[in-house]
Every structure is written in C-alpha cells, then in structure tokens.
C-alpha positions in Angstrom: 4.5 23.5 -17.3 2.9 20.5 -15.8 4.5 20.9 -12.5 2.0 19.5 -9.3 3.6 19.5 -6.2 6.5 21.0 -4.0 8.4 19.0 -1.7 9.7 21.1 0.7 12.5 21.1 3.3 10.8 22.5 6.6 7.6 24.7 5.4 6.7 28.2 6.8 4.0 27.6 9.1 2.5 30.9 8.3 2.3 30.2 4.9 0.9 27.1 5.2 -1.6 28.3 7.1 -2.4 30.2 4.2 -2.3 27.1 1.4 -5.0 25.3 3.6 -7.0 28.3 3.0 -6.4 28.5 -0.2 -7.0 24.7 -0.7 -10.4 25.3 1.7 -11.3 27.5 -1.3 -10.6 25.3 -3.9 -8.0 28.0 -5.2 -4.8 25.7 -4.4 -3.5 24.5 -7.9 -0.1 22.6 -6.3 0.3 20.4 -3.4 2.7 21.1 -1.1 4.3 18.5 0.8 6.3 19.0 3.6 9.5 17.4 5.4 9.1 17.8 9.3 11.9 18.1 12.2 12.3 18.8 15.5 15.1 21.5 15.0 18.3 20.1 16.2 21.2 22.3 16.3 24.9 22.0 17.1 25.3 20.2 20.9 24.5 17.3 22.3 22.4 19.4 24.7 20.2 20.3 21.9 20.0 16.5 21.1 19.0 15.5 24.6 16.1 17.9 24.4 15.0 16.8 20.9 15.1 12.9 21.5 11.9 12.8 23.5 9.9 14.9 20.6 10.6 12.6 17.5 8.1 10.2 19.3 5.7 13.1 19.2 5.8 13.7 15.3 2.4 12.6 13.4 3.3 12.8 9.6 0.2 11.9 7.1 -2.4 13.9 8.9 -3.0 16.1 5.9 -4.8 15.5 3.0 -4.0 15.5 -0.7 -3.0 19.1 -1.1 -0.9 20.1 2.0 0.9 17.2 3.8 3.9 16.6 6.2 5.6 13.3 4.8 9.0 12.8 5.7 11.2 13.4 9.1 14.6 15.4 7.9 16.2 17.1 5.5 18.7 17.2 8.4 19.1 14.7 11.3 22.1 16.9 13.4 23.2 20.0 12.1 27.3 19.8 12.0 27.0 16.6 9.6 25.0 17.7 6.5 26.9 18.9 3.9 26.8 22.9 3.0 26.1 23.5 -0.6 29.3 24.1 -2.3 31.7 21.9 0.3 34.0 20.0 -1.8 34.3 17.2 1.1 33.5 16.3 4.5 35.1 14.9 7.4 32.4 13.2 9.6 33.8 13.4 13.7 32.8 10.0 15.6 31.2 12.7 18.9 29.1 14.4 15.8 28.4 10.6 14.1 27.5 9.3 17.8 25.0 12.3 18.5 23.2 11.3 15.0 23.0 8.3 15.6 20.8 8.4 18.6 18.6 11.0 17.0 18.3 8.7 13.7 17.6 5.9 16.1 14.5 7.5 17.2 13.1 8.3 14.1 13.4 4.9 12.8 12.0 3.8 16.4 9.2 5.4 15.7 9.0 4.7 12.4 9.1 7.7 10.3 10.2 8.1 7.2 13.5 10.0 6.8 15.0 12.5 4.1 18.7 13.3 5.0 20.7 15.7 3.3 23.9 13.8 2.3 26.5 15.0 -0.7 29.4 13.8 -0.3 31.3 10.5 -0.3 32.6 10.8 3.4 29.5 11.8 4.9 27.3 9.3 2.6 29.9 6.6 3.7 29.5 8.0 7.5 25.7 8.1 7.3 25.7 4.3 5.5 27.7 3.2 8.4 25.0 4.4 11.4 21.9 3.2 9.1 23.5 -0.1 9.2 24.0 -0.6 13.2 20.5 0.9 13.4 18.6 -1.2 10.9 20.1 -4.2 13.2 17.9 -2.9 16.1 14.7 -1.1 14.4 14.7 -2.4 10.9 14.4 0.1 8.4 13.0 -1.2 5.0 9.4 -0.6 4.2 10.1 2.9 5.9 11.1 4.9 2.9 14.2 6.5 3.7 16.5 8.3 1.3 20.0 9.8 1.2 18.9 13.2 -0.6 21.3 14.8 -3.1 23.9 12.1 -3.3 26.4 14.2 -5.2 29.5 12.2 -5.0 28.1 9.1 -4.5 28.9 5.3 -6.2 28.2 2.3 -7.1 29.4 0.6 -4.1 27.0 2.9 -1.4 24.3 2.2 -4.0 24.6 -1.7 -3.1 24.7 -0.9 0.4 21.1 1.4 0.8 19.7 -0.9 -1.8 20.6 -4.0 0.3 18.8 -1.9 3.3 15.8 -1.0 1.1 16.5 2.9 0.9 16.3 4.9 -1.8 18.3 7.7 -3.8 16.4 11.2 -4.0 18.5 13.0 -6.7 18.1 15.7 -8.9 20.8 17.7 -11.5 22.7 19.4 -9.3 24.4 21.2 -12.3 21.3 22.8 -14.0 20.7 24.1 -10.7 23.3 25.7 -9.7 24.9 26.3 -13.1 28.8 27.6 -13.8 29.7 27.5 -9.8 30.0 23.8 -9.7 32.7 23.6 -12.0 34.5 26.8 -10.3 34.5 24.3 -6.8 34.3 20.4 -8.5 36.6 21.4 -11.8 35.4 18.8 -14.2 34.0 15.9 -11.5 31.3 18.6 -11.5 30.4 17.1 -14.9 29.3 14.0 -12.7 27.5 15.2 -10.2 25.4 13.8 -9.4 26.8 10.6 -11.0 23.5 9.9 -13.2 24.1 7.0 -15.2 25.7 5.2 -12.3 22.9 5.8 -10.2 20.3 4.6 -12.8 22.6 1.6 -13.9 22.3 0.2 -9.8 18.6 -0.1 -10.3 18.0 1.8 -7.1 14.2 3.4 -6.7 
C-alpha cells in the first residue's frame, strides 16, 4: 500500500528491542519513529521530579529505521484532550505546571508533539508557547500542535507567526460514525481541512 514508516506516540521498549533486531537482519520493511517523554502524570509533584530529566533526553541517536524524534505527545497529563471530549476547560495551576515542563523542553531544545483538539486548550497551549518563545525561542525547533480538531484561522496565524507547524490527519475516517454522535454536524469539519491548507501552514 506504499506505506513506510510509523510515527508513534511513546514506543514499547520491548518491541523495539525487537525492530532493531529485525532491522540488524535486514528483515525490517517500515521505520518506526518514535515520540519520547519523561512520563508526567497528574501533580505538580510528578512535575518536580520530571523537570530535571527533559535535559537528559537524546533524540536522533537512531538510525534510519528505528528513531526517537520528537519530545510529547503529552506535555502534563490533565491538559490533553481525551478522544471524544467535546471541549476543554484549561485551569491556570494545570496551564502553570505545563508551562514549566514545556519550558524545559524548549530549553533544551527538543522538538515537541503536543496532543491538542480543541479550541480552548489550543488557545491555552498558544498562550504558554508565546511567553516561552520570549525566553527560549522556538522556531527552527519543529514543534506542532497534533490533531488540531477544532482549530482556526486565527491560531493558524499565531503558530505560523512562531514557526510551528499543524500535524493533522482525518479525524473522521478514523474514527467513523462516533464523531457525529458527540460533534453533530461540526464533526463534518473536523479537522477544519480547507482552512488549515488555505493558512499555508507546514
């Protein structure tokens, strides 16, 4: 079917212990490239602990089959959307604890992959990306909003005026009838394609 690679959010590390293997072999027909973490969960004790191991986080030490290549999908686990939430109401404690840990991460300069659906939270995480790229600048450092299902023309201007980029795919064909059961017909936009193509954004 012509399909290549896999990006995937947060890889077994048994089984990729088994695609080096495989790739050792020459018997690895995909590339699998993964999205690294440190594993954050709920407090902002769990975000004390994590801070100091974003510096620690090599990404591009593979090769061309098996890779890590991007710090996310999630940054602190309250904020990232679920699936099939219809909307999202950021909390300034939950926005504050992100913020420090996506402060590292653009410290350190890793390339980020956050898991961001709706407008409130993509507004939220706009607003953080902002005040950071004032202190560690983050164009040239590839980092995407992942998703994007309810997003618009105006949060396009603003990660296109901070160099990020959109990383969409069709929400619908994926997940078929049971966006239209949650989104009613605004599901028929999701993500808003045309839009999204129209801003020009990579």
């Amino acid at each position: 079917a012509g399909l290549t690679t896999f990006g995937v959010a947060g890889c077994d590390a048994d089984l990729i212990g088994t695609y080096r293997k495989w790739a050792a072999e020459g018997k690895l027909n995909v590339r699998t490239f993964c999205i690294d973490g440190v594993g954050v969960g709920n407090s902002p004790e769990q975000v004390e602990r994590a801070l100091p191991r974003i510096a620690e986080i090599k990404l591009f030490q593979g090769d061309n089959w098996v890779d890590k290549i991007f710090y996310g999908e999630s940054v602190y686990g309250p904020l990232h959307d679920p699936m099939f939430d219809s909307t999202s109401a950021p909390k300034p404690e939950q926005l504050a604890q992100w913020r420090r840990l996506a402060t590292e991460v653009a410290k350190n300069r890793l390339p980020l992959h956050v898991h961001a659906e709706l407008t409130h939270t993509i507004d939220a995480f706009l607003d953080q990306i902002e005040a950071i790229n004032k202190v560690y600048p983050i164009k040239n450092l590839r980092w995407m909003l992942a998703h994007f299902n309810q997003s618009n023309a105006t949060q396009l201007e603003r990660m296109k005026r901070l160099g990020m980029y959109a990383a969409v795919h069709p929400w619908n064909v994926i997940n078929g009838g049971i966006m239209r059961e949650i989104f009613g017909d605004d599901a028929l936009d999701q993500p808003p394609l045309a839009t999204i193509q129209a801003s020009g954004i990579m």
